[in-house]
N, C-alpha and C positions, 0 to 999 in steps of 0.2 A: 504178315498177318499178326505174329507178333507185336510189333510194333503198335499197328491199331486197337489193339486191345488194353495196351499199355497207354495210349492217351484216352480211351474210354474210359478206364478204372482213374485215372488223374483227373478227368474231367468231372467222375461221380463224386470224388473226395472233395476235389473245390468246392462243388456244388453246393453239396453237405455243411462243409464249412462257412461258408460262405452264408447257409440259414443259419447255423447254427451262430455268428457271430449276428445276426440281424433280430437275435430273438428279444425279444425286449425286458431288460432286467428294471422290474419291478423297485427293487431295494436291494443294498451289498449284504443287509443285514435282518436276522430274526430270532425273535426271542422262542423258546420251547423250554416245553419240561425236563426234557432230557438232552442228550448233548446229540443223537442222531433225529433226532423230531419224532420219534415214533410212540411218543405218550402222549395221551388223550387232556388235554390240562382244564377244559372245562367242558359244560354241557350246555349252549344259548338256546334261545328261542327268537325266532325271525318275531321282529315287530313290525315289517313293513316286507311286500313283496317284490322280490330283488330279480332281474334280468342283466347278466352280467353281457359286458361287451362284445367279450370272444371264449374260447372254449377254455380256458383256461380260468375261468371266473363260474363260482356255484352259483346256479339257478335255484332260485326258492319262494315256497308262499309264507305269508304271516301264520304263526303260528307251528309253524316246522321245529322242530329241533334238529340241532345241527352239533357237533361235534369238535371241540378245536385244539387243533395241532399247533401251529404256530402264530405270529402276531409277526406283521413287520415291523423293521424299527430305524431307527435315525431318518433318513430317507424317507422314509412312506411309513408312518406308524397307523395311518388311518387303514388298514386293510390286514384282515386274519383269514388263516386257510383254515378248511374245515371239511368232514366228510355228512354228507347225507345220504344215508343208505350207501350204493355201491359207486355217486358222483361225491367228485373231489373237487374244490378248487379257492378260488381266491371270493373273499366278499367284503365289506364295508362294515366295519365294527358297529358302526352308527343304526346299521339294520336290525341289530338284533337286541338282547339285553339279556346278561349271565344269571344262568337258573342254579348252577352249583359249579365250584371251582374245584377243582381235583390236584392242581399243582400250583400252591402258593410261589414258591422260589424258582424263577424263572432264570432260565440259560440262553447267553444272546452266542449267537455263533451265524459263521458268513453263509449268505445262501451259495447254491451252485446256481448254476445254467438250466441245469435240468429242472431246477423249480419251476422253473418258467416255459415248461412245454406242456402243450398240451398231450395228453391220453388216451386214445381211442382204441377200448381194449386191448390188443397189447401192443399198437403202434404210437411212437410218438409224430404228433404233428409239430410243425414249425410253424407258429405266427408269422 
């Protein structure tokens, strides 16, 4: 009995792994206000209405304001993450246009893995 419960707990970890190396990284790298991302560095406003791919990408109409956290960079600098109201996620810089900047001097630092899950309350999903 032992035994099988010890290739089921091996089986779930692979599994795990196994999404978690399939999850698709966006960019190695991103620029923020701060060195953990958790400062607001500007305020946009959507100029065109945005339906992102997968849940990992913010859903928006024209005219929203949105929030932003970080800016990718090297890699994909065409996409910044941002909050609206209580949804988080990734969206096309070219969508919106800056209404006030909050943090001139920007810090580039590596993303994780975990930037790239999605959120569903308080579970992560794996693309």
């Amino acid at each position: 009995m032992s035994r099988i419960l010890d290739q089921r707990i091996l089986l779930l970890v692979s599994s795990f792994l196994i999404s978690l190396k399939s999850t698709k990284i966006l960019s190695e790298w991103k620029k923020c206000g701060d060195p953990e991302c958790e400062t607001a560095m500007s305020r946009v406003q959507a100029t065109t209405d945005y339906l992102g791919p997968d849940c990992r990408y913010l859903n928006f109409k024209t005219g929203e304001e949105i929030m932003v956290y970080s800016k990718l960079s090297r890699k994909n600098e065409n996409l910044w993450t941002g909050s609206k109201g209580k949804d988080f996620g990734y969206f096309p810089k070219d969508a919106v246009k800056v209404e006030e900047v909050f943090i001139s001097e920007e810090v580039e630092v590596l993303t994780k893995e975990t930037d790239f899950l999605c959120l569903h309350g308080d579970k992560y999903t794996f693309e």
